[in-house]
C-alpha positions as CSV (number, residue, x, y, z in Angstrom):
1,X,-1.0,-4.0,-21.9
2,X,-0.8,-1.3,-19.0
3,X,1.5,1.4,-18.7
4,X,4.7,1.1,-17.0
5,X,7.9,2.0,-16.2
6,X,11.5,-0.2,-15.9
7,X,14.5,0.9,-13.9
8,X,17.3,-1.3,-13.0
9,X,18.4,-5.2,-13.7
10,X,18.6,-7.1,-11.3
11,X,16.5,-9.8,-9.2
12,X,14.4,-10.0,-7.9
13,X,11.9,-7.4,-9.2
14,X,9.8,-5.4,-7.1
15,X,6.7,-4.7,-9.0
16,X,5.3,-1.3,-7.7
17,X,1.7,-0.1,-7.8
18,X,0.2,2.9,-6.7
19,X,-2.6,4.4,-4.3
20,X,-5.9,5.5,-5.7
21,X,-5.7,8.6,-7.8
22,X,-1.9,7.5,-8.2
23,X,-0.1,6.1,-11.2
24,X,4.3,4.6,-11.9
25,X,5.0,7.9,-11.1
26,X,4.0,7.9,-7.3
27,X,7.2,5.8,-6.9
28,X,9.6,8.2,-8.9
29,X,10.8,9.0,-5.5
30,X,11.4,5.9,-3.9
31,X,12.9,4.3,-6.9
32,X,16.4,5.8,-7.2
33,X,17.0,3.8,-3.8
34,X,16.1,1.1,-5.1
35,X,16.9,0.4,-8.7
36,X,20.7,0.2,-8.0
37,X,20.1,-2.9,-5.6
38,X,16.8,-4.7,-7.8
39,X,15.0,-4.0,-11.0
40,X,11.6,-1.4,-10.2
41,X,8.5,-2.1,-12.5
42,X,6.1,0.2,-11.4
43,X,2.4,-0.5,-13.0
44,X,-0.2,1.9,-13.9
45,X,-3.1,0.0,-13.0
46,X,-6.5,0.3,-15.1
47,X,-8.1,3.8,-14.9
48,X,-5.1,5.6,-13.8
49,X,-2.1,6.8,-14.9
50,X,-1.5,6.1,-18.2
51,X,-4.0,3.4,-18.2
52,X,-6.6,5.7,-17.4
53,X,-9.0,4.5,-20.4
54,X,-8.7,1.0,-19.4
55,X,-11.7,1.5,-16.7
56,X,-12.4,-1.2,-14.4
57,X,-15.1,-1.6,-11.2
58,X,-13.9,-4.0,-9.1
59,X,-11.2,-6.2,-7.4
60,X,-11.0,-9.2,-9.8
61,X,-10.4,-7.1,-13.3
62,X,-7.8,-5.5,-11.6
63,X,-5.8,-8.2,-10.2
64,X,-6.5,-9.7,-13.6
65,X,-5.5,-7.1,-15.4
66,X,-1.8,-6.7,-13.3
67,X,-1.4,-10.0,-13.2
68,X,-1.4,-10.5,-17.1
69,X,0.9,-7.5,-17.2
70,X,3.4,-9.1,-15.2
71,X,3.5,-12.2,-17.1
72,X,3.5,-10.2,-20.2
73,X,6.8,-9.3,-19.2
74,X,7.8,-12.2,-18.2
75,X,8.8,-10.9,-14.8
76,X,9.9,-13.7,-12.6
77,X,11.3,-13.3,-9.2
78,X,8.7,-10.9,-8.0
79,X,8.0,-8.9,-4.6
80,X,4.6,-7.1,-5.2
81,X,4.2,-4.3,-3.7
82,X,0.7,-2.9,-3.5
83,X,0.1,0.5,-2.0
84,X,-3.5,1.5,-0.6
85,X,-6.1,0.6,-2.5
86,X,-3.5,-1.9,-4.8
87,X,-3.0,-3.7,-1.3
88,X,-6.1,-5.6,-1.1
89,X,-5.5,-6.3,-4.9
90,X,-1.9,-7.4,-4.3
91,X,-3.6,-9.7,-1.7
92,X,-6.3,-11.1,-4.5
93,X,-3.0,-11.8,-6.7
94,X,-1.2,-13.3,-3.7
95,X,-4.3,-16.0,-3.6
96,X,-4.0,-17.5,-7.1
97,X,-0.8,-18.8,-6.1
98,X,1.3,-17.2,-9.2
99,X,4.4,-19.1,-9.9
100,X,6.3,-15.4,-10.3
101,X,5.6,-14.4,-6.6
102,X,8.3,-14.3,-3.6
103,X,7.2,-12.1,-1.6
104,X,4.5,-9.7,-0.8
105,X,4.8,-6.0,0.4
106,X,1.5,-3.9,1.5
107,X,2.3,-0.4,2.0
108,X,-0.6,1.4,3.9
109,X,-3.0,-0.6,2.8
110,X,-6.6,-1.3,2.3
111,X,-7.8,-4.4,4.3
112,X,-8.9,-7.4,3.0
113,X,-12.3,-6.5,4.9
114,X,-14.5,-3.5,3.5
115,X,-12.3,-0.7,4.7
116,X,-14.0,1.2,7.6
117,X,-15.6,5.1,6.3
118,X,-17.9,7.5,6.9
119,X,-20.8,8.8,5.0
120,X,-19.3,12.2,4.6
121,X,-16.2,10.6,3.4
122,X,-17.6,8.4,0.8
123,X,-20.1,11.1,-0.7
124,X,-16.7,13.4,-1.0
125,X,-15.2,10.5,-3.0
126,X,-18.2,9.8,-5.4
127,X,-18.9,13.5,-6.1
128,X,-15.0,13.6,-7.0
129,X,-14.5,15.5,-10.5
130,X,-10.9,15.9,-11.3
131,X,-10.7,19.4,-10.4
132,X,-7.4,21.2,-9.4
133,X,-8.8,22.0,-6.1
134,X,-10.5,18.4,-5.9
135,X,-7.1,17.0,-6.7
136,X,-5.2,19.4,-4.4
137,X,-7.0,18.0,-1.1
138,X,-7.2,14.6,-2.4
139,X,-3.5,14.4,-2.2
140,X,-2.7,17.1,0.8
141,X,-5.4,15.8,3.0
142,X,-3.2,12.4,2.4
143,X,0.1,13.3,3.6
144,X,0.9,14.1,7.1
145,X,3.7,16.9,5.8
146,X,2.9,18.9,2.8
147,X,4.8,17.1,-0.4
148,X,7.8,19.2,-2.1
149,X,6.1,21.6,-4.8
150,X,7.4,19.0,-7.9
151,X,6.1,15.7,-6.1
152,X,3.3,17.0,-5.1
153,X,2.2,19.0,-8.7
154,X,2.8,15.1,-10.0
155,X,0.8,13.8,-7.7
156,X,-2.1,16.8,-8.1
157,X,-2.1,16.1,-12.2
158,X,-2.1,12.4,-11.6
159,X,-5.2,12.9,-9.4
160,X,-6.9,15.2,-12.1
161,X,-6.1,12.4,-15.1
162,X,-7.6,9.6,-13.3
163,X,-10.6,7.4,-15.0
164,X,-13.8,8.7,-13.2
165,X,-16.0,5.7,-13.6
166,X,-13.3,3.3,-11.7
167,X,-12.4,6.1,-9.0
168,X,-16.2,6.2,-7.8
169,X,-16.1,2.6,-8.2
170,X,-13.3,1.7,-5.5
171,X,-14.8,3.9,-3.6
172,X,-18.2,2.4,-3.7
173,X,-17.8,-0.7,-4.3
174,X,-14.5,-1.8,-4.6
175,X,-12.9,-0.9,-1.2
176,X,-16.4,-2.4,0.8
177,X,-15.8,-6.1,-1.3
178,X,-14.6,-8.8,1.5
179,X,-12.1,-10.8,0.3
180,X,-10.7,-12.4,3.9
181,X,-12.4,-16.0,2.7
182,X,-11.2,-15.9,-0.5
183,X,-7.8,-15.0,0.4
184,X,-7.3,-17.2,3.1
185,X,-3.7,-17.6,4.6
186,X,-0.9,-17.0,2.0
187,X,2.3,-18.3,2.4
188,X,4.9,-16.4,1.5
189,X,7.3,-13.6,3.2
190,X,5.0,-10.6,3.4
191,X,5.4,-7.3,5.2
192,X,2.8,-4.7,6.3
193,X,4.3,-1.1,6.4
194,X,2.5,1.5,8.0
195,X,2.6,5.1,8.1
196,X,2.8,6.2,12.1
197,X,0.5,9.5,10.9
198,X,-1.6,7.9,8.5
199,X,-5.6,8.5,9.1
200,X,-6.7,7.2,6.2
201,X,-6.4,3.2,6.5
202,X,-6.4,0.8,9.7
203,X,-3.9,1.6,11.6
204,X,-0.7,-0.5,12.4
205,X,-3.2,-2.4,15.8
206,X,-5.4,-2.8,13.5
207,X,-3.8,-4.3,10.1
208,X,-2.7,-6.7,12.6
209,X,-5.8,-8.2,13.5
210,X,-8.0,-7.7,10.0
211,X,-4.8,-7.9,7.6
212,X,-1.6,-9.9,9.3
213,X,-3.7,-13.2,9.8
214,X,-3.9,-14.0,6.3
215,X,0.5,-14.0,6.2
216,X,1.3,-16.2,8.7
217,X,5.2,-15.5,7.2
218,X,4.3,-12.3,7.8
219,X,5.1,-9.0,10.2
220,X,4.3,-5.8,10.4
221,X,6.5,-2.1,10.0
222,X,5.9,1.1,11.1
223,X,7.5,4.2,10.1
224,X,6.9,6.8,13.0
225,X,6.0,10.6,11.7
226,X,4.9,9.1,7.8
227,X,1.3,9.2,6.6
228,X,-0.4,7.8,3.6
229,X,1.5,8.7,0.7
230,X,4.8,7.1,2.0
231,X,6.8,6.6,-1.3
232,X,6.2,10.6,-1.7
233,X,6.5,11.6,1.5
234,X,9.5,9.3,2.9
235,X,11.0,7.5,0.4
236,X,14.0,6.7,1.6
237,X,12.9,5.5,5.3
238,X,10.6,3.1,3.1
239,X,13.2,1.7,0.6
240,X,15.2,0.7,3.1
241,X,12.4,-1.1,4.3
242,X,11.7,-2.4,1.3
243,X,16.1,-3.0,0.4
244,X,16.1,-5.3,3.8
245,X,12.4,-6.9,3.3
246,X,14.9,-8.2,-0.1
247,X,17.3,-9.5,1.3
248,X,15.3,-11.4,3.8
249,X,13.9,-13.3,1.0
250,X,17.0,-13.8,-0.9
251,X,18.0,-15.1,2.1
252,X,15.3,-17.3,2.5
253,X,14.9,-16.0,6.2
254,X,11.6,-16.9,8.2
255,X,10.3,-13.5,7.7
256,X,7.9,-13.8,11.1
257,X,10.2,-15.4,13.3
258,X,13.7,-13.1,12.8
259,X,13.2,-10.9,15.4
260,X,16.4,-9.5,15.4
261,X,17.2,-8.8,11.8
262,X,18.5,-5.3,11.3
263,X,15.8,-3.6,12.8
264,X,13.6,-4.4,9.8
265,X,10.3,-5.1,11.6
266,X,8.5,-4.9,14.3
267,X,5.7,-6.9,14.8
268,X,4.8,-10.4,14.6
269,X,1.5,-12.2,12.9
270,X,-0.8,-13.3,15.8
271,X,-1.8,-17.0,15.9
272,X,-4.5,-18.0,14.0
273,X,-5.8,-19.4,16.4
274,X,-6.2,-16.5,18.0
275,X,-7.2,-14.0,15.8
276,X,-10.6,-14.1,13.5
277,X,-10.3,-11.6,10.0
278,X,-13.7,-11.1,9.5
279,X,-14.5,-9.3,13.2
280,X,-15.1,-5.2,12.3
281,X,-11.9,-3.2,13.3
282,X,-11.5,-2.2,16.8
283,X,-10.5,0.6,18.3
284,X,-6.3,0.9,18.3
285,X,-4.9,0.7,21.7
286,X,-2.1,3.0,21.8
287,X,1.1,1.9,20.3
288,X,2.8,-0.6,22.8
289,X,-0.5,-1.8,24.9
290,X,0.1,-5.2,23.2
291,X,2.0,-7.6,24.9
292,X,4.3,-10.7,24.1
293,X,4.7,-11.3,20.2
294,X,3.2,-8.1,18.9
295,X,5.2,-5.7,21.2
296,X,6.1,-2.6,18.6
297,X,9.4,-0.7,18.3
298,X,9.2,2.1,15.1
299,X,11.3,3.4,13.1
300,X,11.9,7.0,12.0
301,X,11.2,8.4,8.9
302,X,13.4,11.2,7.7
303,X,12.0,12.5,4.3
304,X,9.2,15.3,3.4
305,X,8.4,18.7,4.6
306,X,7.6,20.1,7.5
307,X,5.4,23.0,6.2
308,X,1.5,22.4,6.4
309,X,1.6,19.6,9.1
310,X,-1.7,18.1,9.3
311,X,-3.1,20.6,7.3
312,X,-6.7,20.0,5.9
313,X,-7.2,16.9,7.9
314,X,-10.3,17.5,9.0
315,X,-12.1,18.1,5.2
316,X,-12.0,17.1,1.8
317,X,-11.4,13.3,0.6
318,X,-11.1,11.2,4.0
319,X,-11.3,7.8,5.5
320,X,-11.5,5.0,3.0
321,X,-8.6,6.8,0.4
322,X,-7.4,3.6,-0.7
């Protein structure tokens, strides 16, 4: 059984799982806005965390792996909630068609299609070691504000505890594996929520045409001024993302097609028709060259630092974080 952490009673349940190099407790600071409103079970998934001996190398084990979990805890009533690297695995979850699921939330994350890096990038991320310096840039080079010193020391000894062989694997292997076919079109109410300073996954243009296709229910947020690491860096701008998302579903409102709910989101799926998942990433137009349906309004973020702005972005562990 993984790792994991409970707060709060009531349904439905957001299940919570963390970037690569993360573990429960990247969502410590998110949570408390949360677990008043809906129970929080946030997953250390294998090789990280407290899981970190439970080593696994691709996709599959580890939607396997989280999905067991979940129905070892008989969770029903579940928004999963994948962030990074977890989002193409909440995606592979999504695809089986598990009777706990009711709704799907992808927090910066990697596509469905290999994720787009760089050489340089991916030889930083195989000759990762753990180090405190390692694990320092891993997670400032990740944020578009430095973290406060106590989130960010969490973060830096999460980074230093994770399983080696499964970190090298995402970023080898796991993050390149395709999974648009196999994934197809899922149907449930499913939001995107992107970082407005994130460099480190497709951006907001781009998740719409690679990632928003396969969740026709779905639409797509951004939160202007975040980067990667959004439930450290602006928790509360993304739980009340998440708190509306909620109620949407409790609701039973057509996620896609409520255009004027609260502000919520901001951009809808493109038609099938229209759209084709497996053509490489383009480059993003800037934010409101789209016309019609995918016209973009963002939100502000008001959480994290101001100190160290963009600081280290141009070395260290880049593109293709996951």
């Amino acid at each position: 059984m993984l790792a994991y952490s409970s707060q709060g009673r009531h349904a439905p349940t957001f299940v919570l799982m963390h970037y690569l190099g993360g573990s429960h407790r990247t969502w410590f600071p998110t949570v408390p806005y949360l677990d008043a409103h809906y129970r929080c079970v946030a997953i250390d998934t294998p090789g990280f965390g407290d899981s970190a001996d439970a080593a696994v190398l691709d996709v599959q084990s580890f939607a396997t792996q989280i999905d067991s979990a979940i129905r070892t805890l008989a969770l029903t009533d579940v928004i999963l909630v994948g962030h990074s690297m977890t989002g193409k695995i909440a995606l592979a979850i999504a695809a089986t068609q598990p009777d706990y699921l009711k709704g799907l939330v992808l927090v910066a994350p990697s596509p469905p299609t290999p994720q787009p890096t760089t050489e340089s990038d991916l030889k930083s991320q195989l000759a990762y070691s753990g180090t405190r310096a390692e694990a320092e840039q891993h997670v400032d080079t990740a944020a578009a504000n430095r973290l406060p010193d106590i989130i960010r020391e969490v973060a830096i000894a999460d980074a230093q505890a994770a399983n080696l062989e499964t970190f090298h694997a995402w970023a080898e292997h796991g993050s390149q594996e395709d999974w648009s076919s196999r994934i197809g079109q899922l149907d449930y109410p499913a939001l995107i929520v992107c970082g407005g300073k994130d460099d480190r996954v497709p951006s907001a243009q781009d998740q719409s045409r690679v990632t928003l296709p396969h969740l026709p229910r779905g639409r797509i947020h951004v939160i202007e001024g975040a980067g990667h690491l959004m439930p450290m860096e602006a928790p509360q701008a993304l739980a009340d993302v998440l708190l509306r998302f909620a109620e949407q579903v409790l609701a039973g409102n057509d996620i896609a097609g409520d255009a004027d709910h609260a502000n919520a989101v901001d951009m809808h799926a493109p038609p099938r028709a229209e759209t084709n998942a497996d053509s490489p990433i383009a480059a993003t137009p800037g934010v409101g060259d789209e016309t019609g349906p995918n016209a973009i309004s963002n939100a502000s973020s008001t959480a994290g630092s101001k100190a160290g702005q963009d600081a280290g972005k141009d070395s260290g562990i880049g593109l293709g974080l996951g």
